[in-house]
N, C-alpha and C positions, 0 to 999 in steps of 0.2 A: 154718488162717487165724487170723491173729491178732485181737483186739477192731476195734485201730485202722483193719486192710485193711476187715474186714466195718462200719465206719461208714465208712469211706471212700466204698467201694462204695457205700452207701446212698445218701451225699451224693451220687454221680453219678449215680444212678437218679432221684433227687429232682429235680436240673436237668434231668436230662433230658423229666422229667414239667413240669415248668413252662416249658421251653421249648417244648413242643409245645403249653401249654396260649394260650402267647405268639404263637406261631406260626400257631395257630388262628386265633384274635381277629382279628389281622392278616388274615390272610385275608378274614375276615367284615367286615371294617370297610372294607376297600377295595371289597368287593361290595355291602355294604349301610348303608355309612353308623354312628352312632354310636346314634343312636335305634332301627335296623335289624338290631341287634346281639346278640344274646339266648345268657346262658349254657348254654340246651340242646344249641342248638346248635353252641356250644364247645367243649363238651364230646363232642360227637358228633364235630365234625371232628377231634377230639384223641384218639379213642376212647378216652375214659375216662367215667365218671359222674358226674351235678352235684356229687354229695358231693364226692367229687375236688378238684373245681375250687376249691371254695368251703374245703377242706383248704390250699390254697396262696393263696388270694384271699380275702380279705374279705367283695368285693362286684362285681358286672361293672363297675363305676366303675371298682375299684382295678385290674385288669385293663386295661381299656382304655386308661385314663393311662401305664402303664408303657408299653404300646403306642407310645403316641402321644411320649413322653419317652426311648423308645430313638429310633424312628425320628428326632427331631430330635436327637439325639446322633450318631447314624450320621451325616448329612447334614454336619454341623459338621466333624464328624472329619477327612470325605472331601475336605473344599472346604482345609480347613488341614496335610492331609497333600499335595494334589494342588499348592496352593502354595508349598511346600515344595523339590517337584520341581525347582519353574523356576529358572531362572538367574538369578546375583545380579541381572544388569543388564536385564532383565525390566523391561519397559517397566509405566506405574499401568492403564494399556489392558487389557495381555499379563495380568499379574494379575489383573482384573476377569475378562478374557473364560475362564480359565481356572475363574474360582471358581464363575460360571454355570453352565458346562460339567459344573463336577466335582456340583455341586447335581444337574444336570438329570438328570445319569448314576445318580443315588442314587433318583432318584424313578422313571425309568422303567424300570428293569431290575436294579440292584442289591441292592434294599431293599423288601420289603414292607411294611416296617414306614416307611420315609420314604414311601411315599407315602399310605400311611396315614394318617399324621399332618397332610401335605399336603389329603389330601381330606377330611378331618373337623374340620381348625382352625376354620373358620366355624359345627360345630355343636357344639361342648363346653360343657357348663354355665359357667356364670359364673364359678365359684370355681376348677374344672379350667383353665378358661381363664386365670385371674389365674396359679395358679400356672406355667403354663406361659410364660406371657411371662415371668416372675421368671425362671426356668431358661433364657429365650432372650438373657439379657442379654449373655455373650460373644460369642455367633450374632449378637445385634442390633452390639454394636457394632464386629465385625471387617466387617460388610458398608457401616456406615459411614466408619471408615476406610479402607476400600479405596475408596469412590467422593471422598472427601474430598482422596486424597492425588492421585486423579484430577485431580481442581481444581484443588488446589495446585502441580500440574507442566503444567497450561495443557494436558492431553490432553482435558477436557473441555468440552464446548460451555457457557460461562460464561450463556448465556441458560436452562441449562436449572436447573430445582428441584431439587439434590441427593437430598435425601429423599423429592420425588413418581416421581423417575426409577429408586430403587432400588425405589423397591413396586411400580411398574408395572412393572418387569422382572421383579422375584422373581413375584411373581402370575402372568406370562406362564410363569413356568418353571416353578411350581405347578400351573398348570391342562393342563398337556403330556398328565399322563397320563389325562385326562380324552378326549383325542381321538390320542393316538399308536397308531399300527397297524403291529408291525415287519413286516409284510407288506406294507408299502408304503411303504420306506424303511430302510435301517439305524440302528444307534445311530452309529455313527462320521460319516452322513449329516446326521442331526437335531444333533448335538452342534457339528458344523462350522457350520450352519446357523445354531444361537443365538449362536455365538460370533462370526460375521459381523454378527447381528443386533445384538449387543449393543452394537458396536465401532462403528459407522453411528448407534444411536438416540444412543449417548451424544457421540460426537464431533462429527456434524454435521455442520458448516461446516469444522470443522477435520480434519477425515479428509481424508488424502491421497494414497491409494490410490486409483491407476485402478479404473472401474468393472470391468473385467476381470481385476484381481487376486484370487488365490484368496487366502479366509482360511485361516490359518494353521491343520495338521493335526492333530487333537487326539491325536497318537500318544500321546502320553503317559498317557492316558483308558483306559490297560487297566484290566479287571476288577479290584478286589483285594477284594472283597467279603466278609467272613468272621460268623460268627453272630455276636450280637451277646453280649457277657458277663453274666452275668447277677448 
């Protein structure tokens, strides 16, 4: 073995130990919250020792931010590749009800780490918090454009608050994994369900689909879920 293979090696033994240390955290944060969170037990769910942990992190701060700065990475990624997908002529609707969809799929089933990030936004210190809006600023304004351009092609209901309509919907499809039970419903069920929802809160009056129209199928919503880079 040469120098180069054996620091090779090294370097994937390395990630692989900080991604289990990541993967941990994750875990703990979705069960217990961000003040709930304690590097013993990190370290325990990663089987390694504090020393360890604290060899690749700083601080449980520094740990938990990446957390929570992958998981909104993942989420972004998935909502801008799943639009992607659809067809040019893809209605400002069809792209809304898609990018909810492709969010909701990250937070309930895809992503420990998006929903993570999800469930703990309301409890991060002040300064973790400021910098994480900073790094939402793409996040923030592709969700704005897409309900903007909504408006602009008269698909949405002109009495509604553009920007009160897209937080009470994100927040709905944030708080999912707070009360979803795949034991009582599928993904491909819930996922059609919000996209019906979404299509209806935002249209209104101007929705013109029979009440008995099924919304449109989220086939396209398969898994592609992959770790995240580190």
């Amino acid at each position: 073995m040469t120098k180069a293979d054996g620091a090779e090696r090294r370097e994937r033994k390395s990630d692989k130990t900080r991604r289990r240390i990541l993967d941990a955290a994750a875990d703990l944060l979705n069960r217990k919250g961000f003040d709930g969170t304690r590097v013993s037990e990190i370290a325990t769910l990663a089987e390694l020792r504090v020393p360890a942990v604290y060899y690749y992190f700083d601080s449980r701060e520094a740990i938990l931010e990446e957390v929570v700065n992958i998981g909104d990475r993942l989420a972004h990624e998935n909502v801008v590749r799943r639009l992607k997908e659809l067809p040019p002529d893809a209605s400002a609707l069809d792209r809304i009800c898609a990018a909810f969809a492709a969010h909701l799929e990250m937070v309930l089933t895809e992503s420990a780490y998006t929903a993570a990030a999800m469930r703990t936004m309301g409890q991060l210190p002040a300064d973790m918090r400021a910098r994480q809006l900073d790094r939402q600023r793409a996040s923030g304004r592709m969700w704005r454009d897409l309900i903007q351009t909504g408006v602009e092609a008269g698909e949405i209901d002109p009495e509604l608050d553009p920007r009160a309509a897209r937080m009470f919907l994100l927040g709905a499809v944030n708080w999912a994994t707070e009360w979803w039970n795949p034991a009582r419903g599928s993904l491909e069920e819930i996922l059609a369900t919000a996209q019906r929802l979404v299509r209806n809160a935002l249209a209104g009056p101007l929705a013109t689909a029979s009440p008995g129209t099924a919304a449109a199928p989220p086939a396209a919503l398969t898994p592609v879920f992959a770790p995240p880079p580190l």
